[in-house]
N, C-alpha and C positions, 0 to 999 in steps of 0.2 A: 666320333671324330670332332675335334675341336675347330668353331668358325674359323681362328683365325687359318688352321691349316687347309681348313675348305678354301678358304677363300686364297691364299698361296700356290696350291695346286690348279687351283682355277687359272691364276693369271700363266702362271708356266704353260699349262697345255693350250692357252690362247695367246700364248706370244710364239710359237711355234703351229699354230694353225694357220694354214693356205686362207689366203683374203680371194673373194673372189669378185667380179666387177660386170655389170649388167647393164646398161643405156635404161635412163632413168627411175633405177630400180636401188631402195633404198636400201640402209644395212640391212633394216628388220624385215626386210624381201629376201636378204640374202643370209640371213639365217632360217629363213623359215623353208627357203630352198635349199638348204643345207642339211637340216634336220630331216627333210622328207629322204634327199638323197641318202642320206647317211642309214635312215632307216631301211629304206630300198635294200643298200648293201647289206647290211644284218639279217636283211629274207635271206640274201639271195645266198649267201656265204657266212653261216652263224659262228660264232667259235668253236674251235674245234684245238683241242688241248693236247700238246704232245709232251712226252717227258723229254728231254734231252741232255745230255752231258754239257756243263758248262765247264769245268775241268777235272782231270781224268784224277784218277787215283794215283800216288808217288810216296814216293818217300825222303822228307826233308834232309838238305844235304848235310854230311858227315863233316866236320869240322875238329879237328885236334890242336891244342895249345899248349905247348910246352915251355915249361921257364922254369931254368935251373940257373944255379953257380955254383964253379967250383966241379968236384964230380957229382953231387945231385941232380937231379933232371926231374921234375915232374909233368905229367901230362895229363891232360881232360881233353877225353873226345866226347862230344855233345851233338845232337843232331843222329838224322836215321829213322826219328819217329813215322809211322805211319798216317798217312792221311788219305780219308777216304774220297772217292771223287764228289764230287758238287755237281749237286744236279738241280735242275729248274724248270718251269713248266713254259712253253712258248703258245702262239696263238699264230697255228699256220697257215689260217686264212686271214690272217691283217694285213698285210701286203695286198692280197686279191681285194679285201673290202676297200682299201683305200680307191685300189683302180676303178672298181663300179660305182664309187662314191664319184670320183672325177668325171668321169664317162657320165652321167645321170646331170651332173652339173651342165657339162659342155651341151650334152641333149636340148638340157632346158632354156640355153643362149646365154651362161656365163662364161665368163674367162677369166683366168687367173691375174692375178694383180701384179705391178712388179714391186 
């Protein structure tokens, strides 16, 4: 992976992270309470990989165009192709790890930020 998109993904998933706030407890306190919690939650609820259907199997819609003059008429129907469904792997204990991430936080006397 190339720095710069380390470093791009970086800021994305940390402008989107929960800030969270402690009575005289610094960032570098509240990451390091964060890292533990987080790790907590990874004991306690590891990933756990499902397959799931993202969209189902069809088939693309039928469309015909006709253009004639005169008595000629021609027509092209295009469309009908099969398409298989799409599928994706989920992680269905992320939701739960975030909760015991939270809960592990609020334990230790943070609170979230607004």
């Amino acid at each position: 992976m190339k720095p710069l998109t380390i470093i791009l993904a970086s800021l994305a998933l940390s402008a989107c992270a929960e800030k969270w706030a402690k009575p005289g407890a610094t960032p570098t306190d509240m990451e390091a309470a964060l890292s533990q919690c987080r790790a907590e939650a990874y004991v306690t609820l590891p990933p756990l990989m499902q397959r799931v259907m993202a969209s189902p199997a069809g088939r693309t819609p039928v469309r015909t165009r006709c253009t004639g003059s005169g008595n000629t008429t021609n027509c092209r129907t295009t469309g009908g192709d099969y398409q298989p469904a799409v599928y994706r792997n989920d992680d269905v204990n992320e939701d739960g790890r975030h909760e015991v991430q939270r809960a592990c936080m609020f334990r230790n006397g943070w609170r979230p930020e607004d």
